[in-house]
C-alpha positions as CSV (number, residue, x, y, z in Angstrom):
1,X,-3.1,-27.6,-29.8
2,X,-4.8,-25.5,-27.1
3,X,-2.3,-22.6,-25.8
4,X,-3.1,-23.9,-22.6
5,X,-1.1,-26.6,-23.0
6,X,2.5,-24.2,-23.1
7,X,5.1,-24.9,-21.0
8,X,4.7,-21.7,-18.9
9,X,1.2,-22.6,-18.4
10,X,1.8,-26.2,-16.8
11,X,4.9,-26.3,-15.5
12,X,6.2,-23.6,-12.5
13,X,10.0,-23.6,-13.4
14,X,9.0,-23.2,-17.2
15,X,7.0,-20.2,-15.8
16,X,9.7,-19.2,-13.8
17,X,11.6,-19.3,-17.1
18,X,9.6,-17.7,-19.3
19,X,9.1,-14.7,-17.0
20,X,12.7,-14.2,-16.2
21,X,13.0,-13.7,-20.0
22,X,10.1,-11.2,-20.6
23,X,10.8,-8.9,-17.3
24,X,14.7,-9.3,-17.5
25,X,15.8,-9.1,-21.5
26,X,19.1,-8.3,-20.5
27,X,19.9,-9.7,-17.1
28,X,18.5,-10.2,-13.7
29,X,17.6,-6.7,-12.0
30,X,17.5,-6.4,-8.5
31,X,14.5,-5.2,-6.7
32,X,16.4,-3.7,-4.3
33,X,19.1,-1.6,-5.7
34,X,18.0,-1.6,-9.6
35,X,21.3,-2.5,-10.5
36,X,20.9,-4.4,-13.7
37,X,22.9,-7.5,-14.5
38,X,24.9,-8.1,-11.8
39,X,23.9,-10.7,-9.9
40,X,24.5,-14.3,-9.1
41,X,22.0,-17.1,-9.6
42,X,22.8,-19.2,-6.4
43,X,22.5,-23.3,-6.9
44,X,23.1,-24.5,-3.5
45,X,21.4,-27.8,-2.4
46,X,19.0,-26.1,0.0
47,X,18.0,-22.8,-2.0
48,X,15.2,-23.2,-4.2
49,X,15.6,-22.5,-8.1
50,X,15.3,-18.9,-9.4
51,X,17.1,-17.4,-6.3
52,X,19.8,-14.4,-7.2
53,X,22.2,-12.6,-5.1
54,X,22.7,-9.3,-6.2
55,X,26.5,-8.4,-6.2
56,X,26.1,-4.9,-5.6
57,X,24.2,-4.6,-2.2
58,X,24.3,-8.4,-2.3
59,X,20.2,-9.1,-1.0
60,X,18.8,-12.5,-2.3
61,X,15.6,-12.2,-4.9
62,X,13.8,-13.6,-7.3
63,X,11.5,-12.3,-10.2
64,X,8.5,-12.2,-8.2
65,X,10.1,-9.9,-5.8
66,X,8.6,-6.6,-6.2
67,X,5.7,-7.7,-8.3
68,X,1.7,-8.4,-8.1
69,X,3.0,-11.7,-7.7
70,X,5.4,-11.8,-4.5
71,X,4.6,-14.2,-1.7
72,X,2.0,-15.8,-3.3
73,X,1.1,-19.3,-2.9
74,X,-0.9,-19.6,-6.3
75,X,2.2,-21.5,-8.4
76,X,3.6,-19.2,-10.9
77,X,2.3,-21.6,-13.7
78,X,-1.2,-20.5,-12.9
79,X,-0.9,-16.9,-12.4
80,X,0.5,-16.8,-16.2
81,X,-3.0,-19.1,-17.6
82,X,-5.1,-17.1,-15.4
83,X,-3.5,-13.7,-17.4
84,X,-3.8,-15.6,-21.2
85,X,-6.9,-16.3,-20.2
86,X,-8.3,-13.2,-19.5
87,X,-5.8,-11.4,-22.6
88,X,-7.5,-13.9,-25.1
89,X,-11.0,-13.4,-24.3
90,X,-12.6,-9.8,-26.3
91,X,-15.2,-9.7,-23.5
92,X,-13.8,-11.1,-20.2
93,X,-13.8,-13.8,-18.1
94,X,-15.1,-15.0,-15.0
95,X,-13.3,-15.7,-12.0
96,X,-15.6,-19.3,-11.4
97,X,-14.8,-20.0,-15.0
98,X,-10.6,-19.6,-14.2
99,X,-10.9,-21.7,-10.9
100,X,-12.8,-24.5,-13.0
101,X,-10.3,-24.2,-15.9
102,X,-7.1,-23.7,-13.3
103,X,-8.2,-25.5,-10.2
104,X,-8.5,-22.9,-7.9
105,X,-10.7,-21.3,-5.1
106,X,-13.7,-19.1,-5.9
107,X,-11.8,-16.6,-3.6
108,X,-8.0,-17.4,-4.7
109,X,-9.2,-17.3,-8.5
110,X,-11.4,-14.2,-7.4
111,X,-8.8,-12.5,-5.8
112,X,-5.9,-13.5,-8.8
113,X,-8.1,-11.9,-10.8
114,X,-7.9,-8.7,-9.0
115,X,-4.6,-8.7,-9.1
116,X,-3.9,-9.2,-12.9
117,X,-6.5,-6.3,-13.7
118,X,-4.4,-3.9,-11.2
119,X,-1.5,-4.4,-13.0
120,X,-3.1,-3.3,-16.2
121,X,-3.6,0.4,-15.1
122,X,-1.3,2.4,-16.8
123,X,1.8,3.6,-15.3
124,X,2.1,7.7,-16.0
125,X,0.2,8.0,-19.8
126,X,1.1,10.1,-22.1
127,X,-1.8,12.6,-23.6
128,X,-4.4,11.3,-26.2
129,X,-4.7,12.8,-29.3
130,X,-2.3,15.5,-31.3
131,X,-2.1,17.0,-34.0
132,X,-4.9,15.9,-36.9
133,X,-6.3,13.6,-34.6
134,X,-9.7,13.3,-33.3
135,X,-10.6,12.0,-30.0
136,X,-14.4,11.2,-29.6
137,X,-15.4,11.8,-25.7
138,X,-18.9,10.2,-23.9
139,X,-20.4,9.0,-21.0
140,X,-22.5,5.9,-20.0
141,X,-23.8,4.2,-17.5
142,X,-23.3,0.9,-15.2
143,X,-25.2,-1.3,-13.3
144,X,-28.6,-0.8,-11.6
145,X,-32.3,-2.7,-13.3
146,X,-32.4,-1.4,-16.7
147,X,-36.2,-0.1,-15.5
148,X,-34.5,3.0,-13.5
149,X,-32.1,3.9,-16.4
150,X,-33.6,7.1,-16.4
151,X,-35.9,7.8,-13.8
152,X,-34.7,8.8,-10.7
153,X,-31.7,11.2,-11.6
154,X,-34.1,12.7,-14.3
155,X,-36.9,13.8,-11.6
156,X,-34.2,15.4,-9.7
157,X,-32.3,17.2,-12.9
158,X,-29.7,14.5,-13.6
159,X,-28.4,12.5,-16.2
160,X,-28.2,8.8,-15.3
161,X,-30.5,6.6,-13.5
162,X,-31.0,5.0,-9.4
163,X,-28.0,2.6,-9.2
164,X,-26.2,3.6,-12.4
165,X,-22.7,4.5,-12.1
166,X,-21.1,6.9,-14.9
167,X,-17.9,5.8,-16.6
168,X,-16.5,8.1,-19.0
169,X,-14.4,7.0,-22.0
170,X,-12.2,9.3,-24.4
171,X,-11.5,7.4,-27.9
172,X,-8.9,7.9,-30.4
173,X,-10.0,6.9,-33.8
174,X,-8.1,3.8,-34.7
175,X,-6.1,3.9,-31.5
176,X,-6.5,4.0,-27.6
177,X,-9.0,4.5,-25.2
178,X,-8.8,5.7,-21.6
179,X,-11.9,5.5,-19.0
180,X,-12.9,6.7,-15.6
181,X,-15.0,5.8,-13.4
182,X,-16.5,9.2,-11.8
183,X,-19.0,10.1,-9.3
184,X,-21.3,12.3,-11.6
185,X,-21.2,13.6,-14.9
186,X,-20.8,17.6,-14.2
187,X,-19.2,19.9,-16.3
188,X,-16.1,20.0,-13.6
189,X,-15.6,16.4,-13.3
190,X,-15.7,15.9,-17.2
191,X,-13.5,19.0,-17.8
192,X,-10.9,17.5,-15.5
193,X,-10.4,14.3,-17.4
194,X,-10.8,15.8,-20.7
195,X,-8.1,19.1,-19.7
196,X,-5.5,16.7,-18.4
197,X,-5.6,13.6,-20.7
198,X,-6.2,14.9,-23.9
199,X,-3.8,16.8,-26.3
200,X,-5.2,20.4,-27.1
201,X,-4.0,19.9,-30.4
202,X,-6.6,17.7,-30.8
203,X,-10.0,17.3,-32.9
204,X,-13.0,16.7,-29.8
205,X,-16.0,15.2,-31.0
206,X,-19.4,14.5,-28.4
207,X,-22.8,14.5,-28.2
208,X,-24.9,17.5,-27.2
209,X,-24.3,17.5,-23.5
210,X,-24.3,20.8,-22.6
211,X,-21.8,20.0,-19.7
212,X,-19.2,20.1,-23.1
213,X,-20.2,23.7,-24.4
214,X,-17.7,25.6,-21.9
215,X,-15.0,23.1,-21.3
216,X,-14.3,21.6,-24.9
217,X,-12.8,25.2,-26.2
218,X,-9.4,24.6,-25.4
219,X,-9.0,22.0,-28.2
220,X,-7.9,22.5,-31.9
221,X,-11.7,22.4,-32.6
222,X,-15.1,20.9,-30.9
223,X,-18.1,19.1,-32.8
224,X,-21.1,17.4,-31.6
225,X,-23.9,15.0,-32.9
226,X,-27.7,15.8,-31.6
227,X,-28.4,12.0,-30.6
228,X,-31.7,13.4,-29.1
229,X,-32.5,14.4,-32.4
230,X,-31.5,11.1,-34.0
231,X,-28.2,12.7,-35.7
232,X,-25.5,10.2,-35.3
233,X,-23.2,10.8,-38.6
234,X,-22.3,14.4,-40.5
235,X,-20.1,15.7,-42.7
236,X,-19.3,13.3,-45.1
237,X,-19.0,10.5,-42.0
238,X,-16.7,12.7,-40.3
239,X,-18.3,14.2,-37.3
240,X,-19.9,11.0,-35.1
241,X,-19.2,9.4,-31.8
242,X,-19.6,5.8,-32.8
243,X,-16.1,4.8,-32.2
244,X,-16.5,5.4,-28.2
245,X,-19.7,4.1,-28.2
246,X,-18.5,0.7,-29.9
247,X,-16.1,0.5,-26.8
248,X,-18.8,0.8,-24.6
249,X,-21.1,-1.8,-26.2
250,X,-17.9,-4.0,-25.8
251,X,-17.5,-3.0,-22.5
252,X,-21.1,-3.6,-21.4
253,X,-21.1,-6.7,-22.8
254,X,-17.7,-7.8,-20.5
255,X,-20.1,-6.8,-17.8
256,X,-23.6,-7.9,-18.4
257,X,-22.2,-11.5,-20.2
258,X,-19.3,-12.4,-18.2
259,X,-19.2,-10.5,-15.2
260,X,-23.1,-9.9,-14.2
261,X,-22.4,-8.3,-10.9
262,X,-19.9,-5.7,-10.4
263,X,-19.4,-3.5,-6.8
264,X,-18.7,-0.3,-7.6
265,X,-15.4,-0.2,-5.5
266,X,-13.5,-2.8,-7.8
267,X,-15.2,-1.3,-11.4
268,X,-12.1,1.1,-11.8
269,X,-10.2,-2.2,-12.3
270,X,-12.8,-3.6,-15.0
271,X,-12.3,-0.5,-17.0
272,X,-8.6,-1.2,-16.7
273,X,-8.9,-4.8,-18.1
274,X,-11.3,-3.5,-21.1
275,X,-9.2,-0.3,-21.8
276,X,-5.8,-2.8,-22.2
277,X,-7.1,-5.6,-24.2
278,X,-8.8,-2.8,-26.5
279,X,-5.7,-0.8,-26.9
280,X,-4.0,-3.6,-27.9
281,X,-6.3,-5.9,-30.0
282,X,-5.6,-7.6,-32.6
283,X,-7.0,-4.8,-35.6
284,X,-3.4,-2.9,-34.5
285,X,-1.8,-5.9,-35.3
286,X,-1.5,-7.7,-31.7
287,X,-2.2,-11.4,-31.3
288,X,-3.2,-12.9,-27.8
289,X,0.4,-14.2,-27.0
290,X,2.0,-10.8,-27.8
291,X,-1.0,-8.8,-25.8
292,X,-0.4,-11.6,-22.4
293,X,3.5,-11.1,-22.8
294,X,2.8,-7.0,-22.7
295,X,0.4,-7.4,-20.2
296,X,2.9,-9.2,-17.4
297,X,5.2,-5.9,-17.7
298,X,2.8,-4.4,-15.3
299,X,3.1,-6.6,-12.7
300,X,6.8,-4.3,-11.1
301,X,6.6,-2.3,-8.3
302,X,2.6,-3.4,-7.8
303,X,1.3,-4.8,-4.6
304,X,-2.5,-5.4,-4.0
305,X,-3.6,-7.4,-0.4
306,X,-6.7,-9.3,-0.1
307,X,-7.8,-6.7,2.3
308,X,-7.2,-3.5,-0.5
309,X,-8.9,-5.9,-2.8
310,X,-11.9,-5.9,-0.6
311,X,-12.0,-2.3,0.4
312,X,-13.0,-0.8,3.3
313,X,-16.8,-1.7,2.3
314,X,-17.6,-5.4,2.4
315,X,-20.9,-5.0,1.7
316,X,-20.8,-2.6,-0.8
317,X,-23.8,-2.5,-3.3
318,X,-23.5,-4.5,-6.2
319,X,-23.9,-3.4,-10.1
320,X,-26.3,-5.5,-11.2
321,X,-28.0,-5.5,-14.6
């Protein structure tokens, strides 16, 4: 049987249920006070189901209060398929493909969307790396006709191409990965990222970029590959950067496949989707169920409008392949 067919999925109370259960493990907590297990569910004829009352400061919530999901008009059922969904699929999915499957809006399934990837960012991460572990660092490129790759930036001295943005990724070998999206690869934007997400007990492996030469020496040790000169593995397999760029074939894919067009105001939360399900895929022993129930987690103390979703630039150039 399809897990579409669960009872959280098609049925709002069941929903209601279910999420109670994940976000409150031992007890209702208020939104307003924090206190934790001390309120009242109240079963009057004219309040709706899932309504508490704390007994500490005694405000009225529910578990949506205080989440991604507050005030919205999309029934809770929906907003829980829409998140399997998008957990069980390795390389995205659209938002036209969740409104057909859910019945929904190309704007509300849009906008749901949205909302779901913003609750995947991470909440204050600890560093990458430590001790005897290697973290492979690189850049790519998004968006833009595949025929400027190169050309533009390179006539002027860059890396990159016309209508390519850079996303950076840093890879731990068999565990997480983090990415950014910046506005150029410099030496000072890459050695921000790398100084203050990585562990400087840590093993750094890259390509030849000379933008790494001066900022990779604070780390346990720094090696590099010379792709330009068709050196991808050395060392007995041990110096190589394939891991990150497996995550960004992945990632491209996500894009190119599913996606196709991607503004670069909202591609911050399309690295956050691919970072999640990557860090928790199934190779470190996390199954679609376990990785949707992980991912709802996010969804406290998050609030994204339509208007943020939009951005300040409607017509903001699109990231096309």
């Amino acid at each position: 049987m399809s897990d579409l067919y669960r009872p959280e999925f098609i049925d709002a109370e069941a929903a209601r249920t279910w999420l109670e259960t994940e976000l409150w493990p031992n007890g209702p907590i208020c939104p307003h006070c924090g206190v934790e297990n001390q309120a009242t569910a109240l079963r009057g004829k004219s309040t709706r189901p899932g309504v508490y009352q704390c007994n500490a400061c005694r405000e009225q919530f529910t578990v949506t209060v205080g989440t991604l999901y507050e005030r919205s008009k999309v029934p809770l059922n929906k907003w829980l398929a829409a998140t399997h969904l998008m957990m069980a699929s390795k390389k995205g999915v659209s938002a036209l493909q969740i409104g057909r499957m859910l019945g929904l809006s190309k704007k509300t399934a849009w906008f749901l969307c949205h909302r779901i990837r913003e609750s995947l960012r991470e909440n204050k991460p600890d560093l990458l790396g430590g001790s005897n572990q290697v973290v492979e660092a690189d850049e790519s490129y998004v968006g833009g006709k595949e025929k400027n790759k190169h050309k533009a930036k390179r006539q002027a001295g860059q890396q990159g191409g016309k209508g390519k943005e850079p996303v950076f990724s840093l890879v731990e070998r068999d565990g997480r990965v983090r990415s950014f999206h910046l506005p150029d690869v410099t030496a000072k934007n890459l050695g921000s990222v790398l100084h203050a997400q990585i562990d400087k007990k840590s093993y750094l492996m890259t390509d030849e970029a000379p933008q790494y030469v001066k900022i990779a020496d604070v780390f346990m040790g720094h090696a590099t590959v010379n792709h330009s000169a068709d050196e991808y593995v050395r060392l007995g397999g041990f110096v190589h950067t394939n891991t990150v760029e497996g995550f960004f074939s992945i990632m491209k894919r996500s894009i190119y496949g599913t996606h196709h067009h991607i503004s670069q105001q909202h591609l911050g939360r399309y690295l956050a989707e691919r970072d999640f399900v990557y860090n928790n895929r199934e190779k470190l022993g996390i199954n679609d169920a376990e990785r949707m129930a992980k991912s709802v987690k996010g969804i406290v103390g998050k609030r994204l409008t339509y208007r943020r979703t939009r951005g300040a630039e409607e017509g903001a150039q699109s990231l096309a392949r």
